[in-house]
C-alpha positions in Angstrom: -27.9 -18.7 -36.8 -27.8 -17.3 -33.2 -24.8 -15.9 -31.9 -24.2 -17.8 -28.4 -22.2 -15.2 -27.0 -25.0 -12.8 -27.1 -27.7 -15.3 -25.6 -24.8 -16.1 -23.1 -24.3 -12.5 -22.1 -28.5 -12.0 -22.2 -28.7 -14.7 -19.5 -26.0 -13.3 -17.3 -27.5 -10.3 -17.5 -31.4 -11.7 -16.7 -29.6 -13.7 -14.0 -27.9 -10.6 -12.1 -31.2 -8.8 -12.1 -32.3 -11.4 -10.7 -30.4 -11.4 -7.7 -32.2 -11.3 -4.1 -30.7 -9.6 -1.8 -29.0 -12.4 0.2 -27.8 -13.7 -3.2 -26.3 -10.2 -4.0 -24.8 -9.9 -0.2 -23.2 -14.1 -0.5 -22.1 -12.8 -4.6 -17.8 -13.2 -3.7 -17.8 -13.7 -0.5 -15.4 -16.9 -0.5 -13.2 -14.8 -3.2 -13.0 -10.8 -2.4 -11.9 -9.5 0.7 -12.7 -5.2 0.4 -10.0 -2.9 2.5 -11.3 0.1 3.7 -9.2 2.7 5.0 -10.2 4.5 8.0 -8.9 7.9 9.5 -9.0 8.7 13.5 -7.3 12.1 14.3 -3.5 11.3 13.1 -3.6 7.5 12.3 -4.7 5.4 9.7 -5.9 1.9 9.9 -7.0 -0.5 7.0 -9.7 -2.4 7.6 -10.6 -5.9 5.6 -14.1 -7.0 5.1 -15.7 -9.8 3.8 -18.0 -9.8 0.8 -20.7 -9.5 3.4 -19.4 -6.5 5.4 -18.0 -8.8 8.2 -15.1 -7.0 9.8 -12.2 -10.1 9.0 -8.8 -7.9 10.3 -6.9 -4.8 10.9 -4.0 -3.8 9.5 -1.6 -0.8 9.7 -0.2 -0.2 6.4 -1.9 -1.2 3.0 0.6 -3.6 2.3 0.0 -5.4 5.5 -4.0 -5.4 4.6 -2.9 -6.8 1.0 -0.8 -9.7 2.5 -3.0 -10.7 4.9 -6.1 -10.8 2.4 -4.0 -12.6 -0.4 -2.7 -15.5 2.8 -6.1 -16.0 3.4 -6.3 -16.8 -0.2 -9.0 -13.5 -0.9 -8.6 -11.2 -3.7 -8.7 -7.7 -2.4 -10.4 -5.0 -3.5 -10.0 -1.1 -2.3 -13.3 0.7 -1.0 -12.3 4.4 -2.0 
């Protein structure tokens, strides 16, 4: 008997490697926003991407860059 959880996880796995490029650049971008903080002399800014690297919006405070990416009905994801 085959276990189908293992042939499942052996496709997903042939299927990520199989990823072009493009595929691997599209993979979330209708789902995660990334916030990237960025430092200039004293101030901070936080900056949300698209899956893609598209700047979306600028935000002051973390909190702010959170909100707006969860509106826009994104899931964000920090970029350390």
């Amino acid at each position: 008997m085959i276990d189908k959880h293992i042939a499942t996880e052996a496709n997903v796995k042939t299927m990520l490697k199989n990823l072009s490029i493009q595929d691997f650049k599209d993979f979330g971008l209708q789902k995660i926003a990334y916030i990237r903080t960025v430092k200039n002399d004293s101030t901070v800014t936080y900056l949300i991407h698209s899956a893609d690297g598209k700047q979306l919006y600028a935000a002051e405070t973390l909190d702010q860059a959170i909100i707006a990416t969860r509106q826009n009905e994104l899931e964000p994801v920090t970029v350390h």
